[in-house]
C-alpha positions as CSV (number, residue, x, y, z in Angstrom):
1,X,119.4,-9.3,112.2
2,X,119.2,-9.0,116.0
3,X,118.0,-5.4,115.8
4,X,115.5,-6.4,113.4
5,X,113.8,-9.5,115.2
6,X,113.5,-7.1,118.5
7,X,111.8,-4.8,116.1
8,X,109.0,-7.1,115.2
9,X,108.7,-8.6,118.5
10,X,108.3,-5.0,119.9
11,X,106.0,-4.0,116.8
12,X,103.8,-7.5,117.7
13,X,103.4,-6.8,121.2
14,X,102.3,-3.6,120.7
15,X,99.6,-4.3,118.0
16,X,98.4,-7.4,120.7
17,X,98.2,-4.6,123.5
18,X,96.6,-1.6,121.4
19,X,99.3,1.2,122.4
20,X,98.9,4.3,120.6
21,X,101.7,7.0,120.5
22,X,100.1,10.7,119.6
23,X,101.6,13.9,119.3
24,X,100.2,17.0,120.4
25,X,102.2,20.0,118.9
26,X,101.2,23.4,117.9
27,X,103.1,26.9,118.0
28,X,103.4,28.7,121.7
29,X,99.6,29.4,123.5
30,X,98.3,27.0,121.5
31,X,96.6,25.2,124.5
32,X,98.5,22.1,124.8
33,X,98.7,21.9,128.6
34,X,95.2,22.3,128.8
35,X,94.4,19.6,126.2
36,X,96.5,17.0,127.9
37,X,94.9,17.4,131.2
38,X,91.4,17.4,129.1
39,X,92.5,14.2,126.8
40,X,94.2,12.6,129.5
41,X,91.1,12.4,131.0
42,X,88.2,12.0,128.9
43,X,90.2,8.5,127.7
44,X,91.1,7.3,131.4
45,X,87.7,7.6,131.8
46,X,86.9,5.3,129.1
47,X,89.1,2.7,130.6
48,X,92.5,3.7,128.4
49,X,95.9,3.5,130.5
50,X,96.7,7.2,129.7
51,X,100.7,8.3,130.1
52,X,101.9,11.7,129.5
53,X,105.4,12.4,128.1
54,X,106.1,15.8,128.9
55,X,107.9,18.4,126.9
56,X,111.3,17.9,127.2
57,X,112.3,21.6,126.6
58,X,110.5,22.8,129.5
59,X,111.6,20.4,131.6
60,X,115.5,21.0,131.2
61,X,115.0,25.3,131.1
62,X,112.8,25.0,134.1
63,X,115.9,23.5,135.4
64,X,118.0,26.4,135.2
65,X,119.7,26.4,131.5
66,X,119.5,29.7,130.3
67,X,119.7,29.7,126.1
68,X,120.9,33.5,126.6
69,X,123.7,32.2,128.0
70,X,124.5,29.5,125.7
71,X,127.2,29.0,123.2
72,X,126.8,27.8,119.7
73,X,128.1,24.3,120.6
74,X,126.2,24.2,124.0
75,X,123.0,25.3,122.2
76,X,123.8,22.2,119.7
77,X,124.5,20.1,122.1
78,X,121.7,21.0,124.7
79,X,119.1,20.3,121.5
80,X,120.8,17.0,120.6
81,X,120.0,16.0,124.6
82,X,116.3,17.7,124.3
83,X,115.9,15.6,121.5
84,X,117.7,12.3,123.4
85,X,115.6,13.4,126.4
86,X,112.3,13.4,124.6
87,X,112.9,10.2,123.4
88,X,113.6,8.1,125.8
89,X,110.8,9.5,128.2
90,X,108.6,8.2,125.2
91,X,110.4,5.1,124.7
92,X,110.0,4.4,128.9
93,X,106.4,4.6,128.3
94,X,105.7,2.4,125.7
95,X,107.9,-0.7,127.9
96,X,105.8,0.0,130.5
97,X,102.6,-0.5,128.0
98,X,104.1,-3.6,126.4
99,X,105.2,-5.3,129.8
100,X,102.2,-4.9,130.7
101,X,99.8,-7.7,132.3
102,X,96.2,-6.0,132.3
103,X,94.1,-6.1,129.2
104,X,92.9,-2.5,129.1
105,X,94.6,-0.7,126.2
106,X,97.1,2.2,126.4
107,X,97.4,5.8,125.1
108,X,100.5,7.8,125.4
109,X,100.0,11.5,125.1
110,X,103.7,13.1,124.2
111,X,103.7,16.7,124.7
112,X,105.6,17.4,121.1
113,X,107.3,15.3,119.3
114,X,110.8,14.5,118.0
115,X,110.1,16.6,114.4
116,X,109.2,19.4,116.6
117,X,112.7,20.9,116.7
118,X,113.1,21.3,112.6
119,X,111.0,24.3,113.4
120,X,113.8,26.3,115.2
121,X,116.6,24.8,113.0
122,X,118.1,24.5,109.7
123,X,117.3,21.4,107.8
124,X,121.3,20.7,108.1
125,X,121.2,21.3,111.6
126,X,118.4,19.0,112.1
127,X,120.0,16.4,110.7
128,X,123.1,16.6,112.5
129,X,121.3,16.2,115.5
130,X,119.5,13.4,114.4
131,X,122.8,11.4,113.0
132,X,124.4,12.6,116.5
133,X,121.8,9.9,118.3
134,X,122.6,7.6,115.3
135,X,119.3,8.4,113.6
136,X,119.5,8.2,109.3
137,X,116.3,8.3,108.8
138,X,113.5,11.4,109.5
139,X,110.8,8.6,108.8
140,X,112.0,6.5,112.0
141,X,111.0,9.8,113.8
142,X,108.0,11.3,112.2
143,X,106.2,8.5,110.2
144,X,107.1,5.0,112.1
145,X,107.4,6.1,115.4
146,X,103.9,8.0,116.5
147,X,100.0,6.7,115.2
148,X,99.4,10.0,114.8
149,X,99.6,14.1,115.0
150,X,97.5,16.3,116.3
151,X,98.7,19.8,116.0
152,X,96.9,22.6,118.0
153,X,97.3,26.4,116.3
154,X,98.7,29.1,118.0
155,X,96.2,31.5,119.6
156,X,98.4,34.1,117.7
157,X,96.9,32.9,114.7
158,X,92.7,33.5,114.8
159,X,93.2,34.0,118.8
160,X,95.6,36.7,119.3
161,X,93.3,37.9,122.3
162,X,93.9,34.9,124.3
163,X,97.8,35.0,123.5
164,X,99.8,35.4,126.9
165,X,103.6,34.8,128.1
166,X,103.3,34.5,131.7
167,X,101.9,31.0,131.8
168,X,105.1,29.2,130.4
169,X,108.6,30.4,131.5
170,X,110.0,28.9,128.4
171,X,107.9,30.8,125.7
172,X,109.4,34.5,124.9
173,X,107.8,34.5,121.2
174,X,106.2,37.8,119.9
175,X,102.9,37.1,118.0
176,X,104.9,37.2,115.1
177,X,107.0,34.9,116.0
178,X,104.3,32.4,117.3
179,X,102.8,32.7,113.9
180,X,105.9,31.6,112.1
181,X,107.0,29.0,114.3
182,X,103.8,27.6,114.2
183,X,103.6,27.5,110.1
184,X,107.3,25.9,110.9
185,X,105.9,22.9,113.0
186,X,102.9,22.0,110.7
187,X,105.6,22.0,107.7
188,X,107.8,19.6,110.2
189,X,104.5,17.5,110.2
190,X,102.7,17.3,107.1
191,X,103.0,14.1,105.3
192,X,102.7,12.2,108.7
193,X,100.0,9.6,107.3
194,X,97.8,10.5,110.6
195,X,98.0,14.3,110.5
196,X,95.2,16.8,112.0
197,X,95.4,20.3,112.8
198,X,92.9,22.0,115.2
199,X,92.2,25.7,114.4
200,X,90.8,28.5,116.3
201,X,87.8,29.5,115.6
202,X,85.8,32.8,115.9
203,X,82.9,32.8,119.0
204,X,84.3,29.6,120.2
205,X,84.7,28.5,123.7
206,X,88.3,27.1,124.4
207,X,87.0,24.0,125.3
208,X,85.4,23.6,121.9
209,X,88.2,23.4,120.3
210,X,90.1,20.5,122.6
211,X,87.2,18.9,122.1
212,X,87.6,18.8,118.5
213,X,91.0,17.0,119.4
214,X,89.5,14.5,121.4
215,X,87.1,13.7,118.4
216,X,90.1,13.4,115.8
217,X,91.7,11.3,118.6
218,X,88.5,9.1,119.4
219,X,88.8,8.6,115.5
220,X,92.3,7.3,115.1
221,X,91.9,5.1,117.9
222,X,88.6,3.8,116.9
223,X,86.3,4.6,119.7
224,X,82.8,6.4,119.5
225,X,83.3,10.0,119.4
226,X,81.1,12.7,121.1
227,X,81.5,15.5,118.7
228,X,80.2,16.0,115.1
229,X,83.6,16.0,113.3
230,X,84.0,13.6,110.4
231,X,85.9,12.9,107.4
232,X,84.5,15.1,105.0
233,X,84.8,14.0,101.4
234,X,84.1,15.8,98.1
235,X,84.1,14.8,94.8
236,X,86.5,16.6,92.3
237,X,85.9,17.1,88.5
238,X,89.0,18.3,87.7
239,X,92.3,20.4,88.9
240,X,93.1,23.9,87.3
241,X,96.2,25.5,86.0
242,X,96.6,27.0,89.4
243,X,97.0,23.7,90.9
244,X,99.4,22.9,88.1
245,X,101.3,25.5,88.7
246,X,102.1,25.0,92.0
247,X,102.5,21.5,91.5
248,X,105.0,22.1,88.7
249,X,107.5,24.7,91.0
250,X,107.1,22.2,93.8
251,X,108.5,19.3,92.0
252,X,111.3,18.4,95.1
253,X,107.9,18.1,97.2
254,X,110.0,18.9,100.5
255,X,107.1,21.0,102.0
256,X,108.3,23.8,101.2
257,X,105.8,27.0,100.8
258,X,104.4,26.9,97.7
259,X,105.7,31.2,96.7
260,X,105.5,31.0,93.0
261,X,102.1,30.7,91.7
262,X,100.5,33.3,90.6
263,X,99.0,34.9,94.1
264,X,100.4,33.6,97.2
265,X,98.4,35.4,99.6
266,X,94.9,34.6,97.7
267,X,95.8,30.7,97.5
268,X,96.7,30.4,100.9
269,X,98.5,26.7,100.6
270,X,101.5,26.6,102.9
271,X,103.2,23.6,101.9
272,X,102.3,20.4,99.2
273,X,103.8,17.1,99.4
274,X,103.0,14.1,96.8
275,X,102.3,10.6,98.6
276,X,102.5,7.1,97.1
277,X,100.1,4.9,98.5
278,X,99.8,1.2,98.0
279,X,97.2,-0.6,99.0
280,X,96.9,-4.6,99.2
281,X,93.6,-6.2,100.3
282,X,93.4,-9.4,102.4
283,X,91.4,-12.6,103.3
284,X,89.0,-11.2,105.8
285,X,90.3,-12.4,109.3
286,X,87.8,-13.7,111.6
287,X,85.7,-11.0,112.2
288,X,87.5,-8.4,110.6
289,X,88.3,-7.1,107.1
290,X,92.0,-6.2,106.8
291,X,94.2,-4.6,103.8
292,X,97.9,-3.1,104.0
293,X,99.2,0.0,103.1
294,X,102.5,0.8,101.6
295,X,103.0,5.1,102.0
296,X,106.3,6.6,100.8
297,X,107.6,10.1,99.4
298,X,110.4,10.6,97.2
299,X,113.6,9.8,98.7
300,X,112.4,8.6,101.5
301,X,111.8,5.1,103.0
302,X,108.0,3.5,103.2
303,X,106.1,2.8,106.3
304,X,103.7,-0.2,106.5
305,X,100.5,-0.2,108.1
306,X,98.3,-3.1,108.7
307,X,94.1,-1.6,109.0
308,X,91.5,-3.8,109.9
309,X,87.6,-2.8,110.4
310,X,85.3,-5.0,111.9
311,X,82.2,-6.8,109.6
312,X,79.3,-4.3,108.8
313,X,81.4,-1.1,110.5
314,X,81.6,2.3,108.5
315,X,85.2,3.3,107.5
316,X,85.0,5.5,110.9
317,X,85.2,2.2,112.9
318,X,89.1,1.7,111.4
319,X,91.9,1.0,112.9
320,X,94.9,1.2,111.4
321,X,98.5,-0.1,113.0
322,X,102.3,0.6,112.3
323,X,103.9,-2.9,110.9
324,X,107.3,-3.3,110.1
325,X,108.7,-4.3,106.8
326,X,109.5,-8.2,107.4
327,X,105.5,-8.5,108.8
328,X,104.5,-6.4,105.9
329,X,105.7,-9.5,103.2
330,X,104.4,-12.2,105.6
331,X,100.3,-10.7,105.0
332,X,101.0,-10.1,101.7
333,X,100.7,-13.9,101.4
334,X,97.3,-13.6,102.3
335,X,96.3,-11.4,99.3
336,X,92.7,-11.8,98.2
337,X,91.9,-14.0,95.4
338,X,91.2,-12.1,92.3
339,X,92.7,-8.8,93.5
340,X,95.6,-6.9,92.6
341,X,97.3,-4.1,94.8
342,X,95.6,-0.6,94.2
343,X,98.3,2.5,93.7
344,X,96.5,5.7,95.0
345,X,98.5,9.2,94.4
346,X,97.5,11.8,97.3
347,X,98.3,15.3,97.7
348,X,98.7,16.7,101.3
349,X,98.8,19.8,101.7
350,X,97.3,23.0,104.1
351,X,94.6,25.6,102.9
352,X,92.9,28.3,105.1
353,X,94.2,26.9,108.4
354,X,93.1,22.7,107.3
355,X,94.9,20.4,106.3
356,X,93.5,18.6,103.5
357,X,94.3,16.1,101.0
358,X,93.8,15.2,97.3
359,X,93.3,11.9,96.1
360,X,94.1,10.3,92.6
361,X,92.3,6.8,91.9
362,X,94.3,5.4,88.9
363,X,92.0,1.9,88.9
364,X,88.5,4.2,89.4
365,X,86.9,6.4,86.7
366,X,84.7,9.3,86.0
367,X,84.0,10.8,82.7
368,X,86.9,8.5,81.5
369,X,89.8,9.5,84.0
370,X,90.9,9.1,87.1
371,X,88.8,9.7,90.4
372,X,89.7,12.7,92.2
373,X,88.7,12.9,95.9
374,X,89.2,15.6,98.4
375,X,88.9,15.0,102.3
376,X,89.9,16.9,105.0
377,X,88.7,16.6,109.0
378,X,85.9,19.0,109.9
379,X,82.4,19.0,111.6
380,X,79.5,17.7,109.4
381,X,77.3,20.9,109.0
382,X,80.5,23.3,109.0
383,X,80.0,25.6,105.8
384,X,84.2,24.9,104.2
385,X,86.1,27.4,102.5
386,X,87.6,25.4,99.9
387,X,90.5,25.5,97.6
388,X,88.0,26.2,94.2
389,X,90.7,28.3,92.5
390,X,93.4,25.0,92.7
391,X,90.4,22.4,91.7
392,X,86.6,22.1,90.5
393,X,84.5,20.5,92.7
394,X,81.5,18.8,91.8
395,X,79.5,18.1,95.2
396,X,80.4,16.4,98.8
397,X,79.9,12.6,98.9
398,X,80.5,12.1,102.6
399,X,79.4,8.9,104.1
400,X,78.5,7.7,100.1
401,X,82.4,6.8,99.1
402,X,83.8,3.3,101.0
């Protein structure tokens, strides 16, 4: 009981003092350092209290441990105090933000984050190193602990001219390797409810494409971004057999690639996980409109998040918080009148370097079954290549669908 009364008092202060917790990740080269410096401060210039966590890895190699060196139980153990590390240089952060007196809000920036190392282990070994800090739950570490995930792609993956070693004494990957570390991470990551991936993009400056970060971060945290990137929307008549296919050999929905449909290479989808969302709408607060959501996977427990948009605001203007389960029940209470919680069923998955996902509306019709939506991040005049062998889509309805 203790534990979870310091939970909700922690999860109140931080929705009163608007702290954010985002992840930048991405395979080696990607351009993280460069981002942070960039993000860190574009925001502090927009009066955000911006802290930086930094990667935890670098910090203890740069120190002197050599993993050449290491035996198999140092290596375990050295992870298991990367990971302990990480954590609790995030963790001193956000006390700092929710002691805090001032009324300007806070961002913390964490150079990866605690999923990151499932990409250079075993799911078994991953798991021991989680229940070794008394973790039993990946969802305490990937859903409920950051507001979002922005992961930057390797420059060995569209960039492989821009790819370089000698900037980070802790990197040693071959492009290769970069490659397939950094399919690794975004598998760690996918299902995160805030998920974005930043690509590289042919005759693009660097900078373009940190800026595109900043955007998808100006639009989690509901400020006014500089950049054309939206939520792109497109309505969907119907899946095909492909899709079914690789639905019906994913049915664990672990993330997983997807290596049994018909033509791998041609489909390019990585990985597909199945969402449950539940959605609850509530008397409009003062001068906001507010609903809950209820996200889950299979075999795995739900996180709560409490969104509220103010009067007259586009769904761009959101914001949505982390709740915990005890404030989750007490709004319920205030369920609108005359409405009944709305089950949506969402596919997340990553095509041609996006990450995109599908969205079933059991309660809304077309043609006599369910609405199917697809969205993904992307600028607003960008030509898409999208997934038209997995489903049939009918035209994009950006900016017409609330």
């Amino acid at each position: 009981m203790a534990d979870t009364a310091t939970s909700d008092a922690k999860a109140e202060q931080t929705q009163r003092r608007r702290i954010f917790r985002i992840v930048l990740t991405g395979g080696p080269c990607a351009g993280k350092t460069t981002a942070l410096s960039m993000i860190s401060d574009h925001f502090s210039q927009r009066g955000w209290n911006v802290f930086r966590s930094p990667e935890a890895n670098t910090v203890l190699v740069t120190g002197g441990v050599s993993w050449a060196s290491l035996n198999p139980e140092q290596i375990f153990s050295f992870q298991v105090n990367v990971l302990r590390t990480m954590m609790q240089m995030e963790d001193t952060f956000m006390d700092v933000a929710r002691l805090s007196t001032t009324d300007a809000p806070f961002l913390i920036l964490c150079d990866r984050g605690v999923m990151d190392p499932a990409a250079y282990n075993s799911k078994e070994d991953f798991i021991r190193m989680l229940d070794a800090l008394g973790i039993d739950s990946v969802t305490k570490v990937k859903d409920e602990r950051y507001d979002m995930v922005v992961h930057l792609v390797t420059a060995a993956e569209g960039a492989e001219a821009h790819y370089r070693l000698d900037n980070n004494a802790a990197r040693t990957e071959s492009l290769d390797m970069a490659r397939e570390v950094d399919f690794k991470l975004q598998r760690a990551w996918l299902g995160h409810p805030y998920f974005t991936i930043i690509n590289n993009r042919e005759q693009e400056p660097f900078k373009g494409k940190i800026w595109r970060a900043v955007n998808a971060i100006s639009n989690r945290l509901g400020e006014e971004a500089g950049t054309s990137v939206v939520k792109r929307r497109f309505l969907v008549s119907s899946t095909t057999p492909c899709w079914q296919c690789i639905v019906d050999t994913k049915q664990d929905m672990t993330g997983t690639r997807a290596d049994n449909c018909v033509d791998k290479a041609s489909h390019k989808v990585d990985f597909l996980i199945k969402i449950s969302s539940k959605y609850t709408y509530l008397i409009d607060a003062e001068s906001d409109l507010q609903r809950l959501r209820k996200q889950g996977r299979s075999g795995l427990p739900p996180i709560y998040t409490h969104v509220t948009r103010p009067f007259g605001a586009s769904r761009a203007d959101e914001v949505a918080r982390l709740v915990t389960k005890r404030q989750y029940k007490a709004l319920c209470s205030m369920i609108m009148p005359g409405t009944r919680p709305v089950v949506v069923t969402k596919w997340s998955f990553v095509y041609a370097g996006l990450h995109y996902l599908l969205l079933e509306h059991p309660t809304r019709y077309k043609a006599g079954k369910p609405l199917l939506i697809l969205e993904t991040y992307e600028d607003r005049d960008r030509e898409l290549e999208l997934p038209t062998h997995l489903i049939n889509v009918e035209k994009e309805v950006t900016g017409d669908l609330e």
